[in-house]
N, C-alpha and C positions, 0 to 999 in steps of 0.2 A: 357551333354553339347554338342552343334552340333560341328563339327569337322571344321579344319580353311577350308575355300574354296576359290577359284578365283572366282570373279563375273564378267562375260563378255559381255560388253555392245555395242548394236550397237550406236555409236556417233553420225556417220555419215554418209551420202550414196551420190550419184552423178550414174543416169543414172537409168536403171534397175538392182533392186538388189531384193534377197527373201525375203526380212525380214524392218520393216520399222525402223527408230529413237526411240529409246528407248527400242527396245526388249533384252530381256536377258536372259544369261544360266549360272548356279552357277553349276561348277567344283568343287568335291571335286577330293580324290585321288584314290578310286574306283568307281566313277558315277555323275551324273549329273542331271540337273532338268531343265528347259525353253529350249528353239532355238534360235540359233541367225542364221538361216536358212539353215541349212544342209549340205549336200555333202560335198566335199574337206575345201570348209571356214569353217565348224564345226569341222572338224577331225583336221584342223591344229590349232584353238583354242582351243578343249580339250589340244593336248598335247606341246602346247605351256603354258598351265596351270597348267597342270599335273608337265612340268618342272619345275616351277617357286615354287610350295609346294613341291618338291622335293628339295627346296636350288639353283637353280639356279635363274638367272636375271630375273626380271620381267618389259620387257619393256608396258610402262601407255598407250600407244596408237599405232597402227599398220592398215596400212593400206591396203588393200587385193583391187588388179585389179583382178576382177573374170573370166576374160576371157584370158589374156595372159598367167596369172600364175599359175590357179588354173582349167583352163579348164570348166568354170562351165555359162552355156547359156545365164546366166539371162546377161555381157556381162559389169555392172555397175559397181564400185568401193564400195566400205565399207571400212569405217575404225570402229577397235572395240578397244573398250578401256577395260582396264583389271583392278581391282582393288583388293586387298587382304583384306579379311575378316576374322581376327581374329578364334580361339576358342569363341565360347559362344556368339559373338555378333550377335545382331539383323540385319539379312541380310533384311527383310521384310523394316527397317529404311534406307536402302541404295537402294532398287531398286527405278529404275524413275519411275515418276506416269503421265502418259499419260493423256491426257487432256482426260472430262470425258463428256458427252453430259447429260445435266441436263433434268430428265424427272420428270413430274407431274402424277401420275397415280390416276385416278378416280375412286375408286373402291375394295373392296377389295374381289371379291367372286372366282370364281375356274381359270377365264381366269387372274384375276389379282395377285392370285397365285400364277399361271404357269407365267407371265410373271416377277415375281418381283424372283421367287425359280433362272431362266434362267438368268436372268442380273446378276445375283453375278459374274458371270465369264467374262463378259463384261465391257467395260468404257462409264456403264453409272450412272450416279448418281441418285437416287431415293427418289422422294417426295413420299411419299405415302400414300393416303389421304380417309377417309369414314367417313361415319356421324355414325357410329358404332363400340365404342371403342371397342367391342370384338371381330370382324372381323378381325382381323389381326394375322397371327400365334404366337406360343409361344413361338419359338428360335429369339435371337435376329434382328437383321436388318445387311444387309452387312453395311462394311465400309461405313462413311462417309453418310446415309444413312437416312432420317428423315422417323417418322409413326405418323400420325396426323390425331384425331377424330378431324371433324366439321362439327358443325348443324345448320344452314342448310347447305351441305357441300359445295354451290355455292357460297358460304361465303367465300373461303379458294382462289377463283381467283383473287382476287386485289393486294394480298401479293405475288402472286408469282415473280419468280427472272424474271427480261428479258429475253431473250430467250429461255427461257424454251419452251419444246414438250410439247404437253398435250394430255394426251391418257385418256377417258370417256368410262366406263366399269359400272356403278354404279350397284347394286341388282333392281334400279327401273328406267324405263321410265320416269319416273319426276325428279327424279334424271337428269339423265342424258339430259333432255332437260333444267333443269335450269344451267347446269352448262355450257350447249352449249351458252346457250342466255349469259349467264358471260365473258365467251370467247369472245363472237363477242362485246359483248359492249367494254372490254378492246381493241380491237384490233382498233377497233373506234377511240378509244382515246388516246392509248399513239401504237396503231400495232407493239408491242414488243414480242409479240409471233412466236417460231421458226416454230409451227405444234401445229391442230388440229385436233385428229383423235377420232372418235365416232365409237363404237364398234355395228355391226346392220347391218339388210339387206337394199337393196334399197329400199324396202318400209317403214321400219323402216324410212327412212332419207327422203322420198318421203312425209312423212306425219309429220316431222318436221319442213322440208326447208317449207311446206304451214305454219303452224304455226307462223314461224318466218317470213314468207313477212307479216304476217299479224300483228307482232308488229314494221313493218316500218322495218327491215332488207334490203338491196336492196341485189340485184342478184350477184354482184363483192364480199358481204362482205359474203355472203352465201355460194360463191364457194372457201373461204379459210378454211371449214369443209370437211377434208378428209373420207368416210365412201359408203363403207365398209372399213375397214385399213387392212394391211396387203398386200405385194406382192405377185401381181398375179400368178396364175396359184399354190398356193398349196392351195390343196383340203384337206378335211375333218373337223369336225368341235367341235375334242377332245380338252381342255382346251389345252394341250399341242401344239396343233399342231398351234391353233390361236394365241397364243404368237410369237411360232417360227419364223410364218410370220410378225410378228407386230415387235417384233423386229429385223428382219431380215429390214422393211421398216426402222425403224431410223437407225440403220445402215448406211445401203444406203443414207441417211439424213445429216449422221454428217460427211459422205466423199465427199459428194457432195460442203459441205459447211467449211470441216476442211480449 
């Protein structure tokens, strides 16, 4: 049975603070587990926690000026709230769940993998979609998380959620230009897509983008296909490492636009 713990949550913030709304660290009475962002504000929420499973008061909400009182640069206020967690209960039921940036991945071979293995630890939610029901690993899916074979799998674009990101990775070139030409006609007609990103060099996309002016595409609807994907300037081109940068770009996507 896990032992009762303090769950310490950031509520609230106002200015520059290290840590954003929602982050959290669960205090038991020798160690601890997340950040609510370090130095003096951490030291004086352990053992402001530490007290309170000890028998003393547990005040619900406290607020920390980081720079008069606590000497710490970032200069912003926090307030953290503290909640007590029983023996045995599901603390996993009590953390907040930060909004999630809903992604569509095209694909399921070594990059889309590597990219779907790396989100588990991220807030982002995952479609995950090939025209090849064996393609997909054997351990379950993270939370909250859908895996879906469809044939043809350009098939699988009409149904998607509104703003959804859409990352195109497929095993085939035809694959992945039908499911581009799916994209752009949705975006045609109802432009509810957050991101289009096609996985490929510029000749790869150089010898698309002709393709698609040639089934009436114009030039404005063509330049909302991001490709090559991935933020610039990392190099190499091991499954691992093009994920990193692919989702390092939605990242920078869903802050841009939180």
């Amino acid at each position: 049975m896990s032992p009762p713990l303090i769950l310490v949550i950031v509520a609230r913030t106002s200015g520059s603070v290290p840590r954003e709304e929602g982050a959290w660290m669960a205090v038991t009475a020798d160690g601890f587990t997340g950040t609510v962002g370090g130095g003096q504000l951490e030291f004086d929420a352990i053992a402001r926690a530490r007290a309170a499973l000890a028998g003393g008061e547990l005040t619900a909400e406290v607020r920390y000026p980081l720079g008069p009182s606590l000497g710490q640069c970032c200069g912003g206020v926090v307030w953290l709230r503290f909640e007590h967690i029983d023996a045995g209960e599901d603390l996993q039921a009590r953390l907040p769940v930060p909004p999630a940036l809903p992604v569509a991945l095209f694909g399921a071979g070594h990059v889309g993998h590597a990219i779907a293995r790396i989100a588990r630890d991220l807030p982002i939610a995952l479609h995950w979609i090939d025209s090849r029901s064996d393609a997909f690993p054997a351990e379950p899916p993270g939370a909250g998380w859908r895996r879906e074979a469809v044939a043809p799998i350009a098939d699988a674009v009409p149904d998607l959620p509104a703003g959804v990101a859409v990352l195109i990775m497929t095993y085939s070139h035809a694959e992945d230009f039908d499911v581009v030409a799916a994209c752009l006609r949705r975006q045609r007609e109802r432009g509810d897509l957050r991101f289009i990103g096609l996985i490929g060099s510029r000749t790869k996309w150089a010898s698309f983008r002709h393709r698609l002016e040639a089934r009436g595409f114009t030039v404005g609807e063509l330049d909302q296909v991001v490709c090559p994907i991935g933020v610039p300037g990392v190099a190499g081109k091991q499954p691992g490492v093009i994920a990193v940068a692919v989702l390092a770009q939605l990242l920078t996507l869903r802050a841009a636009t939180a």
